[in-house]
RONUVO-734873 format. One record per residue: residue in one letter; z, y, x of N, C-alpha, C in turn. Coordinates in steps of 0.2 Angstrom, whole numbers, plus 5000, padded with zeros to 4 digits. Layout:
AZYXZYXZYX ...
end
This chain:
X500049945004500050005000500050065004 X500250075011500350105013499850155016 X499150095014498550125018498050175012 X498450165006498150184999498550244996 X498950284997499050334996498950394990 X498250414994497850444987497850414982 X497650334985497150294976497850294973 X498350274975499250254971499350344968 X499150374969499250434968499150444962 X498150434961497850434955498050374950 X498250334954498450264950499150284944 X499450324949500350344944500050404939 X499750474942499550484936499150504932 X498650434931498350394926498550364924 X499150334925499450284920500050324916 X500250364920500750424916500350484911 X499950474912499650504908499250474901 X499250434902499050374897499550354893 X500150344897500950314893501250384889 X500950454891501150494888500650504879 X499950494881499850514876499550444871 X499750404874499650334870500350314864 X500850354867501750334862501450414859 X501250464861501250494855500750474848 X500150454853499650444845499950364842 X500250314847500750284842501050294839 X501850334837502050374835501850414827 X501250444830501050474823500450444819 X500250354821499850324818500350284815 X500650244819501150204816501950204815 X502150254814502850264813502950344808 X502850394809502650454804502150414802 X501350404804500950404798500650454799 X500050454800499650534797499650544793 X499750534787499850564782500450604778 X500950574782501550644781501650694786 X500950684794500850744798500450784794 X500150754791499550814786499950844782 X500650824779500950844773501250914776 X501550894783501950934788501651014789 X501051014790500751064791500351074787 X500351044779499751074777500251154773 X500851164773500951234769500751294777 X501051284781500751344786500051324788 X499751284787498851284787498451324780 X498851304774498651334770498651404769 X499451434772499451494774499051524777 X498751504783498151514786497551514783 X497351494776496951474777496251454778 X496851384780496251314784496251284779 X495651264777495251204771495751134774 X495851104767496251034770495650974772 X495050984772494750924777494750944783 X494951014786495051034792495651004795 X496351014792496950994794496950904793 X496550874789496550794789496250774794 X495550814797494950804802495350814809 X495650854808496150874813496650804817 X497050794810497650744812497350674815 X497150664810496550604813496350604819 X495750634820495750654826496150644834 X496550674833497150694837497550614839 X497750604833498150544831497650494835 X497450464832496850404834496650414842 X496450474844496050504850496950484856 X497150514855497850504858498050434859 X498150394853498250334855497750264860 X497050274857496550264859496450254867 X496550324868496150364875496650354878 X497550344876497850344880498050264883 X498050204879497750164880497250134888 X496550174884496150164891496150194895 X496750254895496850274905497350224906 X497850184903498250154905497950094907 X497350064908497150004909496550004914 X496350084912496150114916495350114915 X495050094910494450074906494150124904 X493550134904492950194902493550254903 X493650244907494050314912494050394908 X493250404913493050484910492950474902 X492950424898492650434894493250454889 X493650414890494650424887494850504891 X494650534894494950604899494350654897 X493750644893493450694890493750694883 X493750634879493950654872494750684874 X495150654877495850704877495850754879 X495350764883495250844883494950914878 X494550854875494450894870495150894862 X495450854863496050834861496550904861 X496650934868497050954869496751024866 X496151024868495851084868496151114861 X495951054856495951064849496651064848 X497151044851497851044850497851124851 X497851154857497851234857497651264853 X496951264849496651294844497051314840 X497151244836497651254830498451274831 X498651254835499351274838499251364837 X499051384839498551454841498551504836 X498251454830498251494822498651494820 X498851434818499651414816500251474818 X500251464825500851504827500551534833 X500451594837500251614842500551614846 X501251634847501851604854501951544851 X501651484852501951424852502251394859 X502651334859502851324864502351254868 X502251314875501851254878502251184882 X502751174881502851134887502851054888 X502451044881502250984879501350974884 X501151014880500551024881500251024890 X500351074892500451094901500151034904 X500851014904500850954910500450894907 X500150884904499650844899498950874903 X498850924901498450974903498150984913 X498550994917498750984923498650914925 X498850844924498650784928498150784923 X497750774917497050784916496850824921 X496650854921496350904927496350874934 X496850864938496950824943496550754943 X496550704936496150644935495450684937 X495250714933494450754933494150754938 X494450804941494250814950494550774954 X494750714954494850654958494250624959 X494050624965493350544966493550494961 X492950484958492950414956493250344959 X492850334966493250284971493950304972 X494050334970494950354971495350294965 X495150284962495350254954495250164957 X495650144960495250074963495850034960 X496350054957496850014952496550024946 X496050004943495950004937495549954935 X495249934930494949904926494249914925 X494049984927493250014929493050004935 X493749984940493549954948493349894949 X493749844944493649784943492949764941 X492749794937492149784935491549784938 X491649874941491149894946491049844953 X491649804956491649784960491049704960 X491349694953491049604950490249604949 X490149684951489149694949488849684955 
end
């Protein structure tokens, strides 16, 4: 391990990054439920408003894409493909955050925000603990 450094790097967080946004979109698929997240925001959305196929399109979205995509960084499987929909995720998380409330508090968000970024700009061959390495190597 000793000789791999960088790769354990992107390896920790990838996989931390994945355990974060995988118990969240668990969480609000199977335990809340999205549909008492929708209930949650639909009075301050309506305040706003936001049409309710927006705030449903929305939860959905978020919920499923979270659990999902946090998943495949934790396995480490279609990689960028799981770290572009999160990022559009988060993006969308700010959005609505934003309308909703404009000083909201970021400090969920951030550090999600930050090792995404960090994965981005990682070499690809940098990811050699994963499940996209595995496969690349078998070809």
């Amino acid at each position: 391990m000793n000789h791999y450094p960088f790769e354990f790097a992107v390896f920790i967080a990838r996989v931390f990054l994945g355990i974060l946004f995988f118990f969240q979109g668990y969480e609000k698929v199977f335990r809340l439920s999205t549909r008492e997240i929708v209930e949650s925001f639909h009075e301050p959305a309506h305040s706003r408003h936001l049409p309710d196929w927006m705030l449903n399109l929305g939860v959905y979205f978020t919920s499923y894409t979270e659990l999902i995509g946090g998943f495949m960084l934790i396995i480490g499987l279609f990689k960028y493909y799981a770290l572009f929909f999160l990022g559009l995720d988060l993006l969308f998380v700010a959005i609505a955050f934003s309308i909703l409330r404009p000083m909201w508090d970021m400090q969920y968000v951030f550090p999600r925000l930050v090792l995404l970024i960090l994965l981005l700009v990682s070499p690809a061959n940098a990811d050699i603990f994963s499940a996209d390495y595995l496969f690349s190597i078998r070809q």
